[in-house]
C-alpha positions as CSV (number, residue, x, y, z in Angstrom):
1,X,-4.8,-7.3,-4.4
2,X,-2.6,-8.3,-6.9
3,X,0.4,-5.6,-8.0
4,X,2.3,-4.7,-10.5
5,X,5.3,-6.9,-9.9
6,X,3.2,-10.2,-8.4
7,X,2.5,-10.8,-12.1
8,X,4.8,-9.2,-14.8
9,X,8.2,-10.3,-13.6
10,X,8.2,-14.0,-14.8
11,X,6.3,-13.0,-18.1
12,X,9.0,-10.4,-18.4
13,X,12.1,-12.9,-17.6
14,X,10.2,-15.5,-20.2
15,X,10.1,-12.8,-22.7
16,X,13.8,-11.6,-22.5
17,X,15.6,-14.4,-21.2
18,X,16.7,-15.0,-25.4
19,X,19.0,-12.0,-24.8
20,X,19.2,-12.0,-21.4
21,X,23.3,-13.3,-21.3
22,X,24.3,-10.7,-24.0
23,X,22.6,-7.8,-21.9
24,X,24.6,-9.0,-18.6
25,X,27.8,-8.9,-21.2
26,X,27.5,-5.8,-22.8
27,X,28.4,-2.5,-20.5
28,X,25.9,0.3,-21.9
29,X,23.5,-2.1,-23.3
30,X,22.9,-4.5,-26.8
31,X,20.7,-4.3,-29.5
32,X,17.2,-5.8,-29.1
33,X,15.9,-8.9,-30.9
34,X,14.8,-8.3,-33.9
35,X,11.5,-10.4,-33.5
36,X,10.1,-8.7,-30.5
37,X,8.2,-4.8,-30.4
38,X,6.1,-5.7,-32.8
39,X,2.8,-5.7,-30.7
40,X,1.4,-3.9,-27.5
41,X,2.1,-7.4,-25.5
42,X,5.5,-6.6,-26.7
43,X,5.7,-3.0,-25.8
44,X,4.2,-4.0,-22.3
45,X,6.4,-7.2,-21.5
46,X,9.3,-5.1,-22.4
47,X,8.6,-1.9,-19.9
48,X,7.8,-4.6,-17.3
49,X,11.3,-6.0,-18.0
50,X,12.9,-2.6,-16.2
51,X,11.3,-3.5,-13.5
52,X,12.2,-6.8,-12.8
53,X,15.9,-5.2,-12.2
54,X,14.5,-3.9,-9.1
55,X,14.8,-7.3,-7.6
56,X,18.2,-8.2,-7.6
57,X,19.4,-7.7,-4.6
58,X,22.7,-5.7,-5.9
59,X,20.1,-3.2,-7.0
60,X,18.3,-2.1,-3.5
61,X,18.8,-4.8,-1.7
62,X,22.7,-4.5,-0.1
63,X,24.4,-3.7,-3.2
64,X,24.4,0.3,-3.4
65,X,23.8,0.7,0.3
66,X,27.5,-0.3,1.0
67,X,27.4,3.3,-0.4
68,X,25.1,4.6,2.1
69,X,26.5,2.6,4.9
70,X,30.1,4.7,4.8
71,X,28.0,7.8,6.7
72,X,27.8,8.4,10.4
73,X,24.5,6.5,11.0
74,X,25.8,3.3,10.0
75,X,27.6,0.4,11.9
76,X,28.2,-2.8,9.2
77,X,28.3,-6.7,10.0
78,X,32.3,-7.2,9.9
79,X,32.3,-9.6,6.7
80,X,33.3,-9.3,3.4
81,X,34.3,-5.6,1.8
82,X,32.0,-3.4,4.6
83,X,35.0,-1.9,6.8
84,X,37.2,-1.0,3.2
85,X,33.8,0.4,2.5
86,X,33.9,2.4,6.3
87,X,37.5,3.9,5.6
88,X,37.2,4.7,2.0
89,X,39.8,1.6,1.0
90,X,38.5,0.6,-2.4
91,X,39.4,-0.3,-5.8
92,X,36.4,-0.8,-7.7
93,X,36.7,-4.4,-7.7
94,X,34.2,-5.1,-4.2
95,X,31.7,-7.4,-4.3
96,X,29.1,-5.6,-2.6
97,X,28.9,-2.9,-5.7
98,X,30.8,-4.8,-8.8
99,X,27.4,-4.9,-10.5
100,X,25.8,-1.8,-9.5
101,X,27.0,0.1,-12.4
102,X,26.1,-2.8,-14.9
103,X,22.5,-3.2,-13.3
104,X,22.0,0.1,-14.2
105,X,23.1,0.2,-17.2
106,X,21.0,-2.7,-18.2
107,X,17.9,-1.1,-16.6
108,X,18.7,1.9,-19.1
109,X,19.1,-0.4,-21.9
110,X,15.8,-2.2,-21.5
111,X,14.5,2.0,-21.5
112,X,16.1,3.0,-24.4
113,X,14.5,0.2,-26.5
114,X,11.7,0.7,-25.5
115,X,11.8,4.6,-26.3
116,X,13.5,3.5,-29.7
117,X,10.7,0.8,-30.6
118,X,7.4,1.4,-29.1
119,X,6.4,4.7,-31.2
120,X,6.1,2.4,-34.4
121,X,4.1,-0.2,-32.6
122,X,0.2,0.3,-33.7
123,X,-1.5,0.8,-30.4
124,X,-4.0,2.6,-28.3
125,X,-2.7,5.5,-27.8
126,X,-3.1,6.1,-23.6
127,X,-1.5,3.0,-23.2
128,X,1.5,4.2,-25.5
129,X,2.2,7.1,-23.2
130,X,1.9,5.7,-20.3
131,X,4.7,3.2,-21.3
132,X,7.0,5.7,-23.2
133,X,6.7,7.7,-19.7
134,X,8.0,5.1,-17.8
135,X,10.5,4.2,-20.0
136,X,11.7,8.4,-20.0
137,X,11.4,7.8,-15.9
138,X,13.0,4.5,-15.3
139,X,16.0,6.0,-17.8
140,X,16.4,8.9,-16.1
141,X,16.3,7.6,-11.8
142,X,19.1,4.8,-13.2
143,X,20.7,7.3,-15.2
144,X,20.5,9.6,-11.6
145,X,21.8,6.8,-9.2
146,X,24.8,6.7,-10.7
147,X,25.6,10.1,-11.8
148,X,26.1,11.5,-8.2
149,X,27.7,8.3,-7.7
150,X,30.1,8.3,-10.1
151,X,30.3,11.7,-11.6
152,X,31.8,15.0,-11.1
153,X,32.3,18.6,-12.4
154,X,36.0,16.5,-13.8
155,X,34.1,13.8,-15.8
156,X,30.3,12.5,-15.9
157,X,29.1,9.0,-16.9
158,X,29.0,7.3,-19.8
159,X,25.3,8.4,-21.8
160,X,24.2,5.4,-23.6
161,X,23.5,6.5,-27.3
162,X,19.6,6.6,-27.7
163,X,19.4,6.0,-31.5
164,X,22.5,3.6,-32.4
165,X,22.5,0.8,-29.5
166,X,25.4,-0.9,-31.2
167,X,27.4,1.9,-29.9
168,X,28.2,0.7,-26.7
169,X,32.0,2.4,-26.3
170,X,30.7,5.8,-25.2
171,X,33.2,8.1,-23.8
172,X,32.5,10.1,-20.4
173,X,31.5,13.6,-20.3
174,X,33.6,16.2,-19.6
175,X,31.1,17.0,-16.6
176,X,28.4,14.9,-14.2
177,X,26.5,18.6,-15.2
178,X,25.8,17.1,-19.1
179,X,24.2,14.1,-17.3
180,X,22.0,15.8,-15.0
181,X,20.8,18.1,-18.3
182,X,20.1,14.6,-20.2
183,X,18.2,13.4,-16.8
184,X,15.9,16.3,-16.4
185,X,15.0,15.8,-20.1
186,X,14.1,12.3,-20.0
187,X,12.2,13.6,-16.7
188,X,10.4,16.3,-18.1
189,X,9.5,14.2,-21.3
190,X,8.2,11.7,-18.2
191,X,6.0,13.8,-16.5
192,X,4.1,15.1,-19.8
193,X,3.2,11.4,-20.6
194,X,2.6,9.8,-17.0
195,X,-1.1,10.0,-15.7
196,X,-0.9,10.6,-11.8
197,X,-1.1,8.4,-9.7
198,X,-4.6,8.6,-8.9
199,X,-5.7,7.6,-12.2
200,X,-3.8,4.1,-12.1
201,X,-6.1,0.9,-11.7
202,X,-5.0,-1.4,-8.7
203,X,-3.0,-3.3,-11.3
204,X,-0.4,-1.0,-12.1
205,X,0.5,0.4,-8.7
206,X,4.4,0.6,-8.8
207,X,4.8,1.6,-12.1
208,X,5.4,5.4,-13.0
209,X,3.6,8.5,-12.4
210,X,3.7,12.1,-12.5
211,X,4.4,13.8,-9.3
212,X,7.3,10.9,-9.0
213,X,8.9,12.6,-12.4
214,X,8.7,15.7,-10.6
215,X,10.0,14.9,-7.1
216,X,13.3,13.3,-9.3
217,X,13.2,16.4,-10.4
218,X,13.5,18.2,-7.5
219,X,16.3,15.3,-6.5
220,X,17.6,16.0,-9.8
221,X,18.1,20.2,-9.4
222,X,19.5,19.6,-5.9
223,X,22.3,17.4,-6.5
224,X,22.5,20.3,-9.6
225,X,22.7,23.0,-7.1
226,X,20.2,24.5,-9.0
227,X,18.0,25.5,-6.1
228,X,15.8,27.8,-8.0
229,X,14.3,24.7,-9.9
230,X,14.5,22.7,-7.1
231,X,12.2,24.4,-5.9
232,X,10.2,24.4,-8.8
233,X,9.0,20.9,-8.9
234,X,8.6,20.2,-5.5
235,X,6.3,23.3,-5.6
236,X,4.7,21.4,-8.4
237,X,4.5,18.1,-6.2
238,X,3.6,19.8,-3.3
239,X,0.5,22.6,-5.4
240,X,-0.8,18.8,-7.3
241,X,-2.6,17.8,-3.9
242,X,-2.1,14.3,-5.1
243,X,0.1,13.5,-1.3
244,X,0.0,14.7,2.1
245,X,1.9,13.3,5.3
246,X,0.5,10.7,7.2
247,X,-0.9,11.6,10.3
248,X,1.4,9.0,12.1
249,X,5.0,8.2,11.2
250,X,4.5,4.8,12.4
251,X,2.4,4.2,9.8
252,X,4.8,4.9,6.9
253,X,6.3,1.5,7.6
254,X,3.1,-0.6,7.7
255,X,2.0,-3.3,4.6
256,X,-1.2,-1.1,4.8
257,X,1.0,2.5,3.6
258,X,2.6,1.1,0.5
259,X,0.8,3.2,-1.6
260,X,-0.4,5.8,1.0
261,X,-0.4,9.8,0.5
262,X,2.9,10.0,1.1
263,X,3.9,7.2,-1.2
264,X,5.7,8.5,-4.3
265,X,8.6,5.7,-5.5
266,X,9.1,2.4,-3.8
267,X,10.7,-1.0,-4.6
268,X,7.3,-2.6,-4.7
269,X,7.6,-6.2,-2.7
270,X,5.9,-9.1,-2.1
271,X,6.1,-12.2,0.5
272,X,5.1,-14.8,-2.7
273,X,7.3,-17.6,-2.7
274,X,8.8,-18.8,-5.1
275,X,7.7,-15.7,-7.5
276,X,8.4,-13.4,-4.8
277,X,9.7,-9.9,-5.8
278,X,11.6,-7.1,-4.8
279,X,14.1,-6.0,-2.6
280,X,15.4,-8.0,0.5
281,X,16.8,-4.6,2.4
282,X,13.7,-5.2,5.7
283,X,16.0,-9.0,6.0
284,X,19.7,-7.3,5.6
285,X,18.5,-4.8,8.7
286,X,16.8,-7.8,10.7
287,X,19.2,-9.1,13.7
288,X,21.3,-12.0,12.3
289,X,19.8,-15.6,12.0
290,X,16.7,-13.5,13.7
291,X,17.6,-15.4,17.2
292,X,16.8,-18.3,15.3
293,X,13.2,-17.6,14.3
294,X,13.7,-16.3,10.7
295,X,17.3,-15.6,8.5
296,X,18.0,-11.9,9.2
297,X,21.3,-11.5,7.5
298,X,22.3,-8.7,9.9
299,X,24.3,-6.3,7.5
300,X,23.5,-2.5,8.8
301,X,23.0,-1.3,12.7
302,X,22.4,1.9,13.5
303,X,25.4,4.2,15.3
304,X,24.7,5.2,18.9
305,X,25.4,8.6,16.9
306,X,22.3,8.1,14.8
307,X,20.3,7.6,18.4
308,X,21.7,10.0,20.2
309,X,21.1,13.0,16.7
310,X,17.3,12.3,18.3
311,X,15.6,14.6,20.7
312,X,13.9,12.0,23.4
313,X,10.4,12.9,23.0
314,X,11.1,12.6,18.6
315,X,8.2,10.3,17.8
316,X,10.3,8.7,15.0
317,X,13.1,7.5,17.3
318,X,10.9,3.9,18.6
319,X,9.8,3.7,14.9
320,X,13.5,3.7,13.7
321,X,15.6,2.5,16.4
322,X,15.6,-0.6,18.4
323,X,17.9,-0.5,22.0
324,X,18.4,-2.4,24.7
325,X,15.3,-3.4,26.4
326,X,12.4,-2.1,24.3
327,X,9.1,-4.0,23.8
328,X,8.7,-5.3,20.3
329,X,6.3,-8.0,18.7
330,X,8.0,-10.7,16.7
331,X,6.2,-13.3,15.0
332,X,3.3,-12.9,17.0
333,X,4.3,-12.7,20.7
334,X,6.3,-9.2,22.4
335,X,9.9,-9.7,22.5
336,X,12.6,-7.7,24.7
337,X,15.3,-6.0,22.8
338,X,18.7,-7.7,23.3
339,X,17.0,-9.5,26.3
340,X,17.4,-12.9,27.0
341,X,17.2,-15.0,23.9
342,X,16.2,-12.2,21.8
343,X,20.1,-11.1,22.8
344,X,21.7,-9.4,19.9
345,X,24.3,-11.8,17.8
346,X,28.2,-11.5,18.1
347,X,27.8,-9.8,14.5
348,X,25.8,-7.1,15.5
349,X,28.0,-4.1,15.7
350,X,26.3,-1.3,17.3
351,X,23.6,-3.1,19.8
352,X,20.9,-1.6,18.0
353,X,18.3,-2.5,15.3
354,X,16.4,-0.6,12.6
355,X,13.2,-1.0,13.4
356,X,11.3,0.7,10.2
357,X,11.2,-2.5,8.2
358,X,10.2,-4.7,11.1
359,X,5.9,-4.6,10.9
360,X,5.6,-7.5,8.1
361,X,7.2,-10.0,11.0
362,X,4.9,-8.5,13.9
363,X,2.3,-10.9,12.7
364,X,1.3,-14.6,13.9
365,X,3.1,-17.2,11.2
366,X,3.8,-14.8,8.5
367,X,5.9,-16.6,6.5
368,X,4.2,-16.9,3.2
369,X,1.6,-14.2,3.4
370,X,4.0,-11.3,4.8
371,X,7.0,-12.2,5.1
372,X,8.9,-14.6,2.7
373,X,9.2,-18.5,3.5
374,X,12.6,-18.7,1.4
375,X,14.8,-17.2,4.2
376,X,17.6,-17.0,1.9
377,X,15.4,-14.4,-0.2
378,X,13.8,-12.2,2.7
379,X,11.4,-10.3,1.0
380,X,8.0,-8.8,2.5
381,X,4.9,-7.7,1.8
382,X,5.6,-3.8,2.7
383,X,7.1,-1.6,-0.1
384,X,10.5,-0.1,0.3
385,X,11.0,3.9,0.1
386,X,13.1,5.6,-2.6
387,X,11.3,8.7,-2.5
388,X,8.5,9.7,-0.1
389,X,6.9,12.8,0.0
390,X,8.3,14.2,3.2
391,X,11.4,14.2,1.4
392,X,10.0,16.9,-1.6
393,X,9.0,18.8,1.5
394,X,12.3,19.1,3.2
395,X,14.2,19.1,-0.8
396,X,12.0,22.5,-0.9
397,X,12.8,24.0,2.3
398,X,16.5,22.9,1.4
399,X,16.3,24.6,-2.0
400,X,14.6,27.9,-0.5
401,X,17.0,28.1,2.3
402,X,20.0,27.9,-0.3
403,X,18.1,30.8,-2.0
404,X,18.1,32.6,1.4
405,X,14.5,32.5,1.5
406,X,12.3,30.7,4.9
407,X,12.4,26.9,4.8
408,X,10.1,27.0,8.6
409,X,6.4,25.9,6.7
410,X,8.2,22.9,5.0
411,X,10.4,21.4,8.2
412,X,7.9,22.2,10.6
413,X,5.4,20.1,9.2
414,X,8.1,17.5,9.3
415,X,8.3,17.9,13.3
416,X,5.0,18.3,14.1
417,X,4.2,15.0,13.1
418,X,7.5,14.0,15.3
419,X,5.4,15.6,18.2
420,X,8.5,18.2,18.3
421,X,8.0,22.2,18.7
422,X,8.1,24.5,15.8
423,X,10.9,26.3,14.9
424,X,11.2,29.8,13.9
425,X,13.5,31.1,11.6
426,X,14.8,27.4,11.2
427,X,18.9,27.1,9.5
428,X,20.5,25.2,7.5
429,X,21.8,23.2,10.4
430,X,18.0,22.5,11.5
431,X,17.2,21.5,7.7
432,X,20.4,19.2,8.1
433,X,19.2,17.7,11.5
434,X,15.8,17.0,10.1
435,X,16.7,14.8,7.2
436,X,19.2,12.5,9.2
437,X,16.1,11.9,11.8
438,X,14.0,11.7,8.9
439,X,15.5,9.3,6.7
440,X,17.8,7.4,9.1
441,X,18.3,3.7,7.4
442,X,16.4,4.4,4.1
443,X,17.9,5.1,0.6
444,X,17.8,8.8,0.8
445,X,21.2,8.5,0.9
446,X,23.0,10.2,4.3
447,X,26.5,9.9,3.0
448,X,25.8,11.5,-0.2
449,X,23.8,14.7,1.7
450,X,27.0,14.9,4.0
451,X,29.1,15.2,0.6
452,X,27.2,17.5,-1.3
453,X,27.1,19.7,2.2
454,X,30.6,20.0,2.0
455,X,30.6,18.6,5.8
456,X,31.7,14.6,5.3
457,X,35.3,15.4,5.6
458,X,34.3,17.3,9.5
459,X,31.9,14.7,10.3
460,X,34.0,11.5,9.3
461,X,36.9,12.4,11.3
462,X,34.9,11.7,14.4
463,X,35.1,8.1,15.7
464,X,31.9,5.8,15.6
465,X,30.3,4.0,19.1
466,X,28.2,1.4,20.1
467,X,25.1,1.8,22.4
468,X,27.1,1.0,25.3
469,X,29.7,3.9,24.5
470,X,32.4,1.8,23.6
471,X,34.5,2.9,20.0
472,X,33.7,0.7,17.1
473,X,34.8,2.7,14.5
474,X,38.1,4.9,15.2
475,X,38.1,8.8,13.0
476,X,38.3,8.4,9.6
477,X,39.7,10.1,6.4
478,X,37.7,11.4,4.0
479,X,39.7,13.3,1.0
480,X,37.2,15.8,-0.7
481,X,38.9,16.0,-3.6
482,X,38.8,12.0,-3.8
483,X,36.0,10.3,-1.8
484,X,33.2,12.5,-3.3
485,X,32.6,9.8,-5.7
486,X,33.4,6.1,-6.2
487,X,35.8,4.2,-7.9
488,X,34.4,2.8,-11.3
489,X,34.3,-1.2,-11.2
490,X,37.4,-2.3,-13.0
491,X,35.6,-5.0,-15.3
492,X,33.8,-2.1,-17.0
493,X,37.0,-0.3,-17.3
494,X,38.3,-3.5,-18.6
495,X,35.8,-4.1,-21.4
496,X,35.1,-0.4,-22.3
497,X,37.8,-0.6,-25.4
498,X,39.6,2.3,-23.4
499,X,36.7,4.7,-23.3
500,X,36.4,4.7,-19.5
501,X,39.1,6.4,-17.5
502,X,39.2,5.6,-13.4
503,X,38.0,8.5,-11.3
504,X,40.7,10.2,-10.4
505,X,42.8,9.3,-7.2
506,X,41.4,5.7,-7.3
């Protein structure tokens, strides 16, 4: 089957790569060329250009999960930035994120033209929607990534302007609230244009849909605090019977469940060398050099925290977690975990492994067909999570607990397919307990849930162990009135004429 992004990518770099050094230049985007969106090869080229952003691996490949990897379930390779990252010791300047803010700002670019230029273009009409839709969606889930990010009720981030691209020295918002009302506009306009996901041919899975509009809704309304519609739209999600969990959390992380019922956004990947695409995250989590088999890079490890957050019987603990002495097929033969030669590197700074992203190198010789043959680009064949649909489920019971209201229907489906007992009357605490173990090592985003819980501060002051007990991270500090969001990167302070002011106390 071939997918969205085994074929529009290169058309998409041929077609842009005129203005592709004055979009890396420009902070909140550049005008478009005045040759192109004149024709629905145009209008498509041009979506599919947003898309091709997903691939660079500042996007969702390391990049942003530096981010992530400051919570309690991460240990990080010691190179580079990762422990200034671990202790909250930045300036803006890192490597790991320098380019996170300008990715998305370019992703958001490529949106706005196309939301500016496609309703002139003479078209069919279906096929006009569809794109406007995903140009509303892509807007508003770049727009979202850094707004919790960056923003706060002190300042927001900058909002591109629509209508005048030229005007690229936009000043912040006097609150991260004026971007999340600009975000669940461009949603909202999404989701009346997308078709469902049901209705896509073969061709276009990855690109846009309806129930994903409304799930970032739901996201959206949460980070809010608005509960009530929270609530809302993953009602909507949940009432559209387009997803349902899989039986079998195992197979969330196959090749075979990237666009499975509980499939609602991914980084859509593929093995393809040399046009392979999408995010190398599965390689960052493999064990480094991969004992000499394939080039794991070896960046995040679970904590023995993380492992030890899982009730023994939790089904999802062997499907996230590799320790010490577990079975596991590699490259076609079983291996022992941190056995013998498959002994763990000097790097590795927990003694554990993810194990979620590891299926697409279970096979006999598959380099090439599932798993990359450029080792220096590790991409796969299986689709990385950004939104699944277990996560509108607990975003619900989340939302109704806040609302004092039962969350027990929503997290209990959650633990019956971990093989764990119903609760009754289940807390806040339980809710909390249910995401970590849920989403442990995907981009759900730990460290920002800990944040916006008000419980980061509590939990970071606690030191951080390897499997074997021993200390690897001492207690941290985490200022609340600081850390809750990131330092901007000082280039685009630099080159934003003086209309973009460091967060305050970086």
């Amino acid at each position: 089957m071939r997918l969205l992004q085994n074929y529009i990518f290169l058309l998409a770099l041929v077609l842009f790569a005129g203005c592709q050094k004055q979009l890396d230049l420009v902070p909140q985007g550049a005008p478009s060329s005045g040759n192109f969106w004149k024709t629905s090869e145009d209008a498509v080229a041009g979506i599919n250009s947003i898309y091709q952003l997903y691939s660079n691996n500042n996007m969702y490949g390391g990049g942003s999960f530096y981010y992530m990897s400051t919570s309690d379930d991460i240990a990080c390779k010691a190179t580079g930035n990762a422990d200034r990252f671990k202790y909250f010791q930045l300036d803006g300047n890192e490597s790991e994120t320098r380019t996170v803010w300008s990715l998305h700002y370019q992703a958001m670019k490529r949106a706005n033209d196309a939301i500016r230029n496609v309703p002139a273009i003479s078209m069919e009409a279906k096929l006009k929607d569809r794109i406007l839709g995903e140009a509303y969606f892509n807007h508003a889930i770049m727009h979202l990534e850094l707004a919790y990010k960056y923003g706060d009720q002190r300042a927001g981030i900058p909002i591109p302007d629509r209508e005048r691209p030229e005007n690229i020295y936009v000043p912040r918002p006097k609150s991260v609230a004026e971007n999340y009302a600009y975000i669940v506009a461009d949603l909202v306009k999404a989701a009346e244009l997308l078709p469902y996901f049901s209705e896509l041919g073969k061709a276009d899975y990855g690109r846009a849909h309806k129930t994903a509009a409304w799930a970032y809704l739901a996201r959206t309304y949460l980070y809010a605090r608005d509960w009530a519609k929270s609530q809302k739209y993953a009602d909507m999600v949940i009432s559209s019977k387009q997803h349902k969990l899989l039986e079998n959390f195992t197979d969330v992380f196959k090749i075979s469940g990237n666009w499975s019922s509980e499939y609602i956004w991914s980084v859509t990947n593929s093995a393809q060398f040399p046009n392979s695409v999408g995010c190398i995250f599965p390689g960052i989590l493999l064990e480094d050099k991969g004992w000499g088999v394939y080039n794991g890079w070896g960046s995040f490890y679970p904590t023995k925290e993380l492992y030890d957050a899982y009730e023994s019987i939790d089904k999802r603990l062997p499907v996230t977690i590799l320790k010490t002495g577990d079975k596991f097929m590699f490259f076609g033969l079983e291996r022992s975990y941190n056995v013998g030669s498959f002994t763990v590197s000097s790097s590795n700074r927990s003694g554990y492994q993810f194990n979620k992203y590891m299926e697409p190198y279970t096979y006999a010789n598959p380099t090439g067909v599932y798993v990359n043959s450029n080792g220096n680009r590790p991409t796969t064949a299986m689709n990385v999570p950004l939104l699944r649909y277990a996560d509108v489920l607990l975003m619900r019971a989340e939302a109704a607990l806040m609302q004092g209201q039962s969350g027990d229907a929503e997290i209990n489906a959650i633990r019956r397919r971990a093989g764990l007992l119903p609760l009754s009357g289940a807390t806040l605490a339980d809710l909390k307990k249910e995401r970590r173990c849920e989403f442990a090592g995907e981009w759900t985003d730990r460290h920002w849930d800990l944040v916006r819980w008000g419980d980061a501060q509590q939990t970071y002051a606690k030191p951080l162990h390897h499997a074997d007990g021993r200390e690897i991270y001492t207690a941290r500090t985490f200022n609340p009135a600081k850390h809750h969001v990131w330092p901007i990167p000082l280039e685009e302070i630099r080159v934003s004429n003086g209309t973009l002011p460091q967060n305050e106390g970086w």
